[in-house]
py3Dmol code that shows the C-alpha trace and the ligand (Angstrom):
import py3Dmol

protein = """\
ATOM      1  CA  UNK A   1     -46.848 -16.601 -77.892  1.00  0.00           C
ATOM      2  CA  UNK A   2     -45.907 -19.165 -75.478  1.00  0.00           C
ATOM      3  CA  UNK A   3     -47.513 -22.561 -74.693  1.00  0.00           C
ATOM      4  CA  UNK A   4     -45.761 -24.104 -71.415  1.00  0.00           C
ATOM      5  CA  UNK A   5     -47.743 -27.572 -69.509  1.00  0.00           C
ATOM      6  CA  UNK A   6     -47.159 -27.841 -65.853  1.00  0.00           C
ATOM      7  CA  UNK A   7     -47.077 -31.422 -64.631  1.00  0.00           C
ATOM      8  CA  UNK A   8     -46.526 -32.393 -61.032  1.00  0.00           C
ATOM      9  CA  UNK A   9     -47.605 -34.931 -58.261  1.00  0.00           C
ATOM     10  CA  UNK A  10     -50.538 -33.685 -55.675  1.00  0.00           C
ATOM     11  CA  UNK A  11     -49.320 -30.950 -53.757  1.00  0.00           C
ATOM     12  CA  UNK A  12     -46.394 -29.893 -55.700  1.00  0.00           C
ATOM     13  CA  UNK A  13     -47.050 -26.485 -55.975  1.00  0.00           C
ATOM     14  CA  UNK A  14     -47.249 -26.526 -59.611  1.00  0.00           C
ATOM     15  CA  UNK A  15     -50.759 -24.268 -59.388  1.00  0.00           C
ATOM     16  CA  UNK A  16     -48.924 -21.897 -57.345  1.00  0.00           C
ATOM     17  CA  UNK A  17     -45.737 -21.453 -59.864  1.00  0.00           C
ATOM     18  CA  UNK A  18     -48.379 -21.655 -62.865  1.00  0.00           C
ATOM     19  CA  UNK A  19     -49.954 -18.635 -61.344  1.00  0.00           C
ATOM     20  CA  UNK A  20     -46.557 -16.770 -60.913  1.00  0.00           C
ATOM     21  CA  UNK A  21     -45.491 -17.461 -64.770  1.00  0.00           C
ATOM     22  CA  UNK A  22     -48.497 -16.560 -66.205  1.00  0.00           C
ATOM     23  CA  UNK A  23     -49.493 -13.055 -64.110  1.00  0.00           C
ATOM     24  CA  UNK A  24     -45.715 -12.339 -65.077  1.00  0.00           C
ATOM     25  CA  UNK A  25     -45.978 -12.803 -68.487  1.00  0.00           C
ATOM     26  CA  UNK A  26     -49.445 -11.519 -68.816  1.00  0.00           C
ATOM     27  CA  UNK A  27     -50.951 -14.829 -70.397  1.00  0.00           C
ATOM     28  CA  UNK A  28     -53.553 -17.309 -69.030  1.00  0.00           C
ATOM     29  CA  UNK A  29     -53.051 -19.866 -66.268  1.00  0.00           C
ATOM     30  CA  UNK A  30     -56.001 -23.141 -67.446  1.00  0.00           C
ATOM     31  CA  UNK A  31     -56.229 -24.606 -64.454  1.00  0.00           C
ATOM     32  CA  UNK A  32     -58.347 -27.392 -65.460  1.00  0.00           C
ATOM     33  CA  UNK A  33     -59.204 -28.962 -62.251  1.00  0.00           C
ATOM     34  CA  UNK A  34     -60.655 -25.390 -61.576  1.00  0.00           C
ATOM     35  CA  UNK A  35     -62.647 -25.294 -64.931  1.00  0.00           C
ATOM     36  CA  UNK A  36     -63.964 -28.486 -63.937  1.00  0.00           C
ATOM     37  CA  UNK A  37     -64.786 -27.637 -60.070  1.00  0.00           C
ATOM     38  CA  UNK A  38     -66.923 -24.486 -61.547  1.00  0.00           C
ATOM     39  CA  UNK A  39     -69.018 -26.783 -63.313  1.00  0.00           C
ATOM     40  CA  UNK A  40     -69.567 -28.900 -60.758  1.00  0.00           C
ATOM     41  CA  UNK A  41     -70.436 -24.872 -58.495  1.00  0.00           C
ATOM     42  CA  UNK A  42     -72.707 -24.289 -61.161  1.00  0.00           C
ATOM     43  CA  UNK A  43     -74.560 -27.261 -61.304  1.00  0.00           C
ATOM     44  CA  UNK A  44     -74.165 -27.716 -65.395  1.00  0.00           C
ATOM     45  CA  UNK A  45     -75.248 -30.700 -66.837  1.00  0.00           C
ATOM     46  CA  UNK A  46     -71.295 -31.121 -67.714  1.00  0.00           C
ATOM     47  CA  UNK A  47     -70.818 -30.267 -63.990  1.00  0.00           C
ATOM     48  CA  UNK A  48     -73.079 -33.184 -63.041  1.00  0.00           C
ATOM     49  CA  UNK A  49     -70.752 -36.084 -64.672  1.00  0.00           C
ATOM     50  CA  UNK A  50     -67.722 -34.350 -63.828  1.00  0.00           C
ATOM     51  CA  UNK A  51     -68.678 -34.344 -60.367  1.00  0.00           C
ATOM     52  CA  UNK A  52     -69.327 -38.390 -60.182  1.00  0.00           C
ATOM     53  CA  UNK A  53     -65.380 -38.587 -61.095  1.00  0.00           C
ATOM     54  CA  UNK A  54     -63.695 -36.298 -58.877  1.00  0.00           C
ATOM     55  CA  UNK A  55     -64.886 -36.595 -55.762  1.00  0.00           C
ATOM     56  CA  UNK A  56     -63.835 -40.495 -55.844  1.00  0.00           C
ATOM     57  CA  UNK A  57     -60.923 -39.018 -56.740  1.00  0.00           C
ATOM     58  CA  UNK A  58     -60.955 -40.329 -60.831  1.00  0.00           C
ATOM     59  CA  UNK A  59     -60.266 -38.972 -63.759  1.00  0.00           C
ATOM     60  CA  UNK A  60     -62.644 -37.117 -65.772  1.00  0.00           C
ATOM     61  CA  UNK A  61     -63.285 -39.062 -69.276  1.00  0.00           C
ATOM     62  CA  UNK A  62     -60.699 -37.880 -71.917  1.00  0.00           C
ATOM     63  CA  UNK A  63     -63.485 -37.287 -74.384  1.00  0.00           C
ATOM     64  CA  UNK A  64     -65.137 -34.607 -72.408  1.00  0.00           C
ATOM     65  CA  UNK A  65     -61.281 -33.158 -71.365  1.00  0.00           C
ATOM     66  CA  UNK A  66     -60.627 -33.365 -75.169  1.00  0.00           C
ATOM     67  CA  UNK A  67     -64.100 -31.589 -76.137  1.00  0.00           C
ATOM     68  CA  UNK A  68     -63.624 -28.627 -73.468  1.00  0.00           C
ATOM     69  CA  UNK A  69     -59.841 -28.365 -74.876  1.00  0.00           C
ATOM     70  CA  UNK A  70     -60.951 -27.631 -78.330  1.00  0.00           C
ATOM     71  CA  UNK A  71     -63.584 -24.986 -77.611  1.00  0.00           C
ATOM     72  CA  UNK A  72     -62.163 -23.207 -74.682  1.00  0.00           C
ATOM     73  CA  UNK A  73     -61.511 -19.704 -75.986  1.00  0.00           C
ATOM     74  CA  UNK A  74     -58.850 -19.535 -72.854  1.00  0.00           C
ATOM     75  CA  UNK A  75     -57.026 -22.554 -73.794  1.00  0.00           C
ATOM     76  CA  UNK A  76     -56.472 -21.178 -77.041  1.00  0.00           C
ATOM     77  CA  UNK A  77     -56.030 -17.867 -76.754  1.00  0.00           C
ATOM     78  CA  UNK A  78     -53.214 -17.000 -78.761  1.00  0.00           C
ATOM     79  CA  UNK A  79     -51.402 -14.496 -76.300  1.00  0.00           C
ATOM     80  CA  UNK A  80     -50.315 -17.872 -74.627  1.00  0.00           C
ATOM     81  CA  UNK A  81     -51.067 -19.834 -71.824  1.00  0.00           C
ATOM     82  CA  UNK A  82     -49.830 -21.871 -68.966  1.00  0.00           C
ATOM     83  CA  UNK A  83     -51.786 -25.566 -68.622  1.00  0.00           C
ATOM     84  CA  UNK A  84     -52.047 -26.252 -65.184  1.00  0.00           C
ATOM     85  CA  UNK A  85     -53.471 -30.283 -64.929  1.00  0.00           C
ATOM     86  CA  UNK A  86     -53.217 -31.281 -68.476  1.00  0.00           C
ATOM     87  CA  UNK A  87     -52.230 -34.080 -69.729  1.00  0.00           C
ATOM     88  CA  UNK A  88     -52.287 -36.553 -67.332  1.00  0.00           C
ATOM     89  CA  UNK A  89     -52.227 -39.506 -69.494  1.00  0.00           C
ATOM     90  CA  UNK A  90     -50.840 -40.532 -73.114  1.00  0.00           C
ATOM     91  CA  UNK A  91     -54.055 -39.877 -74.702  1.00  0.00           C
ATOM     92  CA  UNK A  92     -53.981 -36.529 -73.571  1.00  0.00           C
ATOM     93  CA  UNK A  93     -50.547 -35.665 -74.528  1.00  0.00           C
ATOM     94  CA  UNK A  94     -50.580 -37.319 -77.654  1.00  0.00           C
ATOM     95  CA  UNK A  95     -53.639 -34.876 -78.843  1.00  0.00           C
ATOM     96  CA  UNK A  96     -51.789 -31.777 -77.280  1.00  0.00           C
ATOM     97  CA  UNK A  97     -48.352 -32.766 -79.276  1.00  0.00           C
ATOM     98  CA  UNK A  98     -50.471 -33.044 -82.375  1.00  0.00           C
ATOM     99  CA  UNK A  99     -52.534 -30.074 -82.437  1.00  0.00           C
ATOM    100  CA  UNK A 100     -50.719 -27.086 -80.450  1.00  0.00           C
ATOM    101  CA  UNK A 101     -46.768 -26.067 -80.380  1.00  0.00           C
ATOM    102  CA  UNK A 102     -45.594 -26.589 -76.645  1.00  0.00           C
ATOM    103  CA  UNK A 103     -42.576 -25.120 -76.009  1.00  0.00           C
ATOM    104  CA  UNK A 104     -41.767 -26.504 -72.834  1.00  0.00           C
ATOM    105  CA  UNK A 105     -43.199 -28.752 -70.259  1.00  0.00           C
ATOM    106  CA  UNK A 106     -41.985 -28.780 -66.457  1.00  0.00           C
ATOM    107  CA  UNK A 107     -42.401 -31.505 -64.422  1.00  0.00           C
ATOM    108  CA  UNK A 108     -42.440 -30.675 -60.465  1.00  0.00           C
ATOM    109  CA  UNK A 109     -41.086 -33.224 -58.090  1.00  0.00           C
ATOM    110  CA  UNK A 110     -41.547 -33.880 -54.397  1.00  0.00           C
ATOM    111  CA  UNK A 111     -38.883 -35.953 -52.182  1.00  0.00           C
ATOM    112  CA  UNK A 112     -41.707 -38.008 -50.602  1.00  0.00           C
ATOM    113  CA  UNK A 113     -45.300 -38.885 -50.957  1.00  0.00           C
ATOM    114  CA  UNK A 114     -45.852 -38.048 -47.236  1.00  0.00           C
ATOM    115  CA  UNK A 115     -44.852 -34.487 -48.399  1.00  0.00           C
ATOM    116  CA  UNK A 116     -47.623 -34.172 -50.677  1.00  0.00           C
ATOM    117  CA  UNK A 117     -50.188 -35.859 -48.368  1.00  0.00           C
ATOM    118  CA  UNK A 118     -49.652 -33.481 -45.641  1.00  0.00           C
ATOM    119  CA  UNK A 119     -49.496 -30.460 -48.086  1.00  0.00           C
ATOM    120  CA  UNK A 120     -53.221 -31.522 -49.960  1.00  0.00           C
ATOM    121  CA  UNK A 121     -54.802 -32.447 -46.396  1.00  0.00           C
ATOM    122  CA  UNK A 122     -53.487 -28.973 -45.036  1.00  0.00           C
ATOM    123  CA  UNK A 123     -54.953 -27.349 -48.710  1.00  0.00           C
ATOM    124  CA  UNK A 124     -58.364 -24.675 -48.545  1.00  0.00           C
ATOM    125  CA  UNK A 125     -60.063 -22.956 -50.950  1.00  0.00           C
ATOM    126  CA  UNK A 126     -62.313 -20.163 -50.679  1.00  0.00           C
ATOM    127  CA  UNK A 127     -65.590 -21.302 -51.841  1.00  0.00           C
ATOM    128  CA  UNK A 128     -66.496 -17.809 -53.251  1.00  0.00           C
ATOM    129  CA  UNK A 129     -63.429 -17.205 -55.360  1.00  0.00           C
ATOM    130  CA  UNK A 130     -61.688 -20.324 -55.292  1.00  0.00           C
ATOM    131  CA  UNK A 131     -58.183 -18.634 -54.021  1.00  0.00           C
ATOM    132  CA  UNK A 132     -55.891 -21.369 -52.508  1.00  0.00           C
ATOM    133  CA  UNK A 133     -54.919 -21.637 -48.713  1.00  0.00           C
ATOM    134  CA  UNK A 134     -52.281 -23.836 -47.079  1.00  0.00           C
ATOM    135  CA  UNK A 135     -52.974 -24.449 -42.984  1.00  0.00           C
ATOM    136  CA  UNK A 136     -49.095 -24.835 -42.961  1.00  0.00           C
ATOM    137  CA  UNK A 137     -47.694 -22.514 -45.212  1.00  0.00           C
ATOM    138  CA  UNK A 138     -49.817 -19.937 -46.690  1.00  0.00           C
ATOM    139  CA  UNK A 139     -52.721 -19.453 -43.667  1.00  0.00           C
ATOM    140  CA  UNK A 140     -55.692 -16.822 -43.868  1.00  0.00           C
ATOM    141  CA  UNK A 141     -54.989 -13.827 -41.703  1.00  0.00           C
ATOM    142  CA  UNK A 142     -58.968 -14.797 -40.289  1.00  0.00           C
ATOM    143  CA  UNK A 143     -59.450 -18.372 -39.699  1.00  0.00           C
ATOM    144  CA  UNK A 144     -61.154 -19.801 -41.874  1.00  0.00           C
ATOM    145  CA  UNK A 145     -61.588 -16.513 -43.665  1.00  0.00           C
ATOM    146  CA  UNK A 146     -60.654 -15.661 -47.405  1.00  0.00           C
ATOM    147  CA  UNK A 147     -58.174 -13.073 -47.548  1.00  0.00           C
ATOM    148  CA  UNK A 148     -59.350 -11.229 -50.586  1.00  0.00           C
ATOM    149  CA  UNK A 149     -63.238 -11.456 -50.050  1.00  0.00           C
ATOM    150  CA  UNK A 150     -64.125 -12.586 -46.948  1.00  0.00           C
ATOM    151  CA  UNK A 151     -65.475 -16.137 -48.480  1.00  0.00           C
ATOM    152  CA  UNK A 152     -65.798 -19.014 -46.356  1.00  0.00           C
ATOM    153  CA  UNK A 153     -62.937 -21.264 -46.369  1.00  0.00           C
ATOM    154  CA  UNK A 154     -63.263 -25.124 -46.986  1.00  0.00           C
ATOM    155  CA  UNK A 155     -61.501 -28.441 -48.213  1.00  0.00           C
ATOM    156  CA  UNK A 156     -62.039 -29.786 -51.078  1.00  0.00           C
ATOM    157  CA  UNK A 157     -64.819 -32.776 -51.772  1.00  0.00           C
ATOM    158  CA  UNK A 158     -61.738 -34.476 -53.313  1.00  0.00           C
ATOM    159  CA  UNK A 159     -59.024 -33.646 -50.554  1.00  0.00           C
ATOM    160  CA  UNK A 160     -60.441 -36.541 -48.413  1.00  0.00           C
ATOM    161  CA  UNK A 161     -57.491 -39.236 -47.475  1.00  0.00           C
ATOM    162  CA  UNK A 162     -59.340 -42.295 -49.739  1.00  0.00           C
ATOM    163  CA  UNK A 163     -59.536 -39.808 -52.778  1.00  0.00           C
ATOM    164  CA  UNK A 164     -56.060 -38.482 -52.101  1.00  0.00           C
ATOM    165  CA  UNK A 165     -54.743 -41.692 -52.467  1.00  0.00           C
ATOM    166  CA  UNK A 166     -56.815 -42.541 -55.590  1.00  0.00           C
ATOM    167  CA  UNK A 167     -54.992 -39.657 -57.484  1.00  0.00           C
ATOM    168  CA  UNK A 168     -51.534 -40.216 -56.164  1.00  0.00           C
ATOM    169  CA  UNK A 169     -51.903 -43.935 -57.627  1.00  0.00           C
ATOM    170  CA  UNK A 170     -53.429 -42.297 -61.005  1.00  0.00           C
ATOM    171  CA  UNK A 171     -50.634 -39.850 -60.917  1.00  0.00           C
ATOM    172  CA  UNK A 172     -48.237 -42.679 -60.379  1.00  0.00           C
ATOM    173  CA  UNK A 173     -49.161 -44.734 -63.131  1.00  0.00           C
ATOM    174  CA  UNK A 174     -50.903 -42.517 -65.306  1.00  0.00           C
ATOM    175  CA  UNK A 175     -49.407 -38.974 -65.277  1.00  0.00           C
ATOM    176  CA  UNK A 176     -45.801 -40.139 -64.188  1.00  0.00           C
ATOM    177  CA  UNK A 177     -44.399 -42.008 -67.203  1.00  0.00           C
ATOM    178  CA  UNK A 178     -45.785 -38.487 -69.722  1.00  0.00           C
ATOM    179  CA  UNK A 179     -41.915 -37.236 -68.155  1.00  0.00           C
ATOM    180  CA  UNK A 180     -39.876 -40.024 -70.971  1.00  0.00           C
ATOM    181  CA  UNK A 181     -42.674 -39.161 -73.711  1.00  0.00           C
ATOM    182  CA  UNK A 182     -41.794 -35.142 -73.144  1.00  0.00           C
ATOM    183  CA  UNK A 183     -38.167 -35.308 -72.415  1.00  0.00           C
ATOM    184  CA  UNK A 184     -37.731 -37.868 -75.661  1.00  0.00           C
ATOM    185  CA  UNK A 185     -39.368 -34.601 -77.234  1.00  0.00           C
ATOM    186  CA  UNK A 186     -36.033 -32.275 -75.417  1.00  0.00           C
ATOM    187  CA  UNK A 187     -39.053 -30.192 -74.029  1.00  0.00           C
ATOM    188  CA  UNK A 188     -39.033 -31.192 -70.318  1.00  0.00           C
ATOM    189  CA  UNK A 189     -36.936 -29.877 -67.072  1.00  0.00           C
ATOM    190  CA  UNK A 190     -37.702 -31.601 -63.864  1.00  0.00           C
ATOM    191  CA  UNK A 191     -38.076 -29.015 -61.051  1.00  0.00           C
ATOM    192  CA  UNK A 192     -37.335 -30.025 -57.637  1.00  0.00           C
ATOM    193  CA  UNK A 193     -40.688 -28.853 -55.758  1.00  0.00           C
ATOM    194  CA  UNK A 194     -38.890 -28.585 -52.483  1.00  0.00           C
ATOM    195  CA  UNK A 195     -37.533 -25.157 -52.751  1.00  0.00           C
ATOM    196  CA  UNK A 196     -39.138 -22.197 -52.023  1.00  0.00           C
ATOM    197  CA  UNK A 197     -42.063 -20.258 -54.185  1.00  0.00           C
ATOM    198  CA  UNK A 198     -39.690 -17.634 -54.671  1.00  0.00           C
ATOM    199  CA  UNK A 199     -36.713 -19.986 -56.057  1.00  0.00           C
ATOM    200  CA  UNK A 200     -38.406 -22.272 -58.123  1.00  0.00           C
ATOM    201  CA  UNK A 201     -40.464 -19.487 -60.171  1.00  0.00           C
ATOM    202  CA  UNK A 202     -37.158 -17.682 -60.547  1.00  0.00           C
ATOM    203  CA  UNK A 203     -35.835 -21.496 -61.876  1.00  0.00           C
ATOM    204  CA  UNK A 204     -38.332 -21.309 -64.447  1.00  0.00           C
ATOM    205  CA  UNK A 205     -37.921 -18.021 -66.141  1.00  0.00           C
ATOM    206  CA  UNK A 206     -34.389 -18.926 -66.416  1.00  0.00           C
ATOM    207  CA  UNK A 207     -34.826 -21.806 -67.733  1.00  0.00           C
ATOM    208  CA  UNK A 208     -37.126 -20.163 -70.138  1.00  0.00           C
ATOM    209  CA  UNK A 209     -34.874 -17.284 -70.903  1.00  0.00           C
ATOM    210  CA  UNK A 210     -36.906 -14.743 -69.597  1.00  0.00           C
ATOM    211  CA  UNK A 211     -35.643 -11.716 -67.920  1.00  0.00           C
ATOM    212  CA  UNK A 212     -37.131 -11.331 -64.494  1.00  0.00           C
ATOM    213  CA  UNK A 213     -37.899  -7.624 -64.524  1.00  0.00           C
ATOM    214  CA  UNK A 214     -39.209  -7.936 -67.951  1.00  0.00           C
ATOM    215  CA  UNK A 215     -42.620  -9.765 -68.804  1.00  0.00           C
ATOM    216  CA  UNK A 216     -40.762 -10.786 -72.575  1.00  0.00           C
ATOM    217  CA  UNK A 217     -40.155 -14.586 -73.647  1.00  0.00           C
ATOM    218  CA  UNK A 218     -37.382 -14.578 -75.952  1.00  0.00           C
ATOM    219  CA  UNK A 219     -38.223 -17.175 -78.123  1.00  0.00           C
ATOM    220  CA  UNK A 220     -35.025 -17.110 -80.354  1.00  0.00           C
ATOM    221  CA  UNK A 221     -32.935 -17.717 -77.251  1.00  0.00           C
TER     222      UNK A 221
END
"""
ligand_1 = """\
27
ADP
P -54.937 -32.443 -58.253
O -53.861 -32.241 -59.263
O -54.505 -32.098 -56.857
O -55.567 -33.783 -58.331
P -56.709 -30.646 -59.747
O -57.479 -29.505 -59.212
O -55.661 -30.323 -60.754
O -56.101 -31.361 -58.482
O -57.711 -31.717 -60.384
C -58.810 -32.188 -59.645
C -59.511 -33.334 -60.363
O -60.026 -32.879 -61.641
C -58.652 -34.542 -60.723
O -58.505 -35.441 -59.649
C -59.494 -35.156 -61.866
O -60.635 -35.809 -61.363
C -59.977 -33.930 -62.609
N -59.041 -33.550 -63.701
C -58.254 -32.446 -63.730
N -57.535 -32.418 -64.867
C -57.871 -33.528 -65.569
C -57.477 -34.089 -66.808
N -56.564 -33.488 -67.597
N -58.021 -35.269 -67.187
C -58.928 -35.884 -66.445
N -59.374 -35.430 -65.258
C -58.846 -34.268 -64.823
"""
view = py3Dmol.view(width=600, height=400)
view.addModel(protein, "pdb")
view.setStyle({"model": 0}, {"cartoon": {"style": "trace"}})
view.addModel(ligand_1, "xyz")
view.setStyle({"model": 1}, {"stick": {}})
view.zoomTo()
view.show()
């Protein structure tokens, strides 16, 4: 069982890597942006308020983050999982500390802001299965096209420069300073989100002591 939080500015990549650790090791990715965003698709009553937050680019209220953290069967599935967007504030990690063993919590960094900017305004999803796009690094073989079922391609409500900003501020202030509450904790390794997909995942399982042919986390090591 392995419980590893992947924190990162906009554009980082981190979604990308959390998908590579956890299809690797066979555990869940919680993407919670993505948890939230099918709320919003499916027009819940949740979906409703959490909709009036993101797309000015805001956080969603910790009580309802907290709420959908203790009864998400994913979240807590005891195989493991890989948190993709959580915490982004000291109220958030505070709760996670106290209630669930992480073992280790990376934190992806970007040389520049303008980095991150052009990566989220270049960023699609597919709006029937949500799979990510990058017009600069990872394009559909059809434009505008998904790749794996033909869904229409689009940006994100929330990928808009004035809510792109919003969140790189929150980050900033918010989500930034978690990195001296974790690495007081020895449970943090700063990743520099520069290097290739390929480089940093293989970063990662090293630094995790995991054998890259073999999905095992060695947690005496
Ligand atoms: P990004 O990291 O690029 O902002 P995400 O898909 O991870 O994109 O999150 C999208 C939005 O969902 C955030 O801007 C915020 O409104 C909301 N959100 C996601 N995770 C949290 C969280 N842990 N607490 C509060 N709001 C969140």
């Amino acid at each position: 069982m392995i419980k590893v939080v992947f924190m990162g500015i906009q554009g980082s990549g981190k979604g990308t890597q959390a998908r590579l650790l956890s299809s690797h090791l066979g555990i869940e990715h919680v993407n919670v942006g993505q948890i939230l965003r099918n709320h919003i698709k499916q027009n819940t009553e949740l979906g409703k308020v959490f909709k009036t937050y993101i797309e000015k680019g805001e956080f969603v209220p910790d009580k309802y983050i907290i709420d959908m953290f203790e009864k998400d069967d994913h979240i807590n599935n005891p195989l493991g999982v890989v948190l993709d967007g959580f915490p982004r504030n000291l109220v958030q990690a505070q709760f996670l500390m106290d209630g669930f063993h992480v073992h280790h919590v990376f934190l992806f960094e970007l040389e520049s802001e303008d980095i991150a900017i052009e990566r989220i305004s270049s960023r699609r999803i597919c709006s029937a299965c949500a799979a990510d796009y990058n017009l600069l690094s990872k394009k559909p073989k059809v434009e505008d096209t998904c790749d794996l079922c033909g869904g229409k391609l689009i940006q994100r409500a929330d990928d808009t420069v004035e809510a792109i900003q919003k969140r790189l501020t929150l980050y900033h202030n918010r989500t930034a300073p978690l990195a001296a509450y974790f690495e007081e904790k020895g449970i943090l390794s700063k990743i520099n989100a520069n290097h290739s997909p390929e480089e940093i995942h293989k970063q990662i399982l090293q630094i995790l002591h995991i054998d890259p042919n073999t999905p095992f986390y060695d947690k005496k090591k």
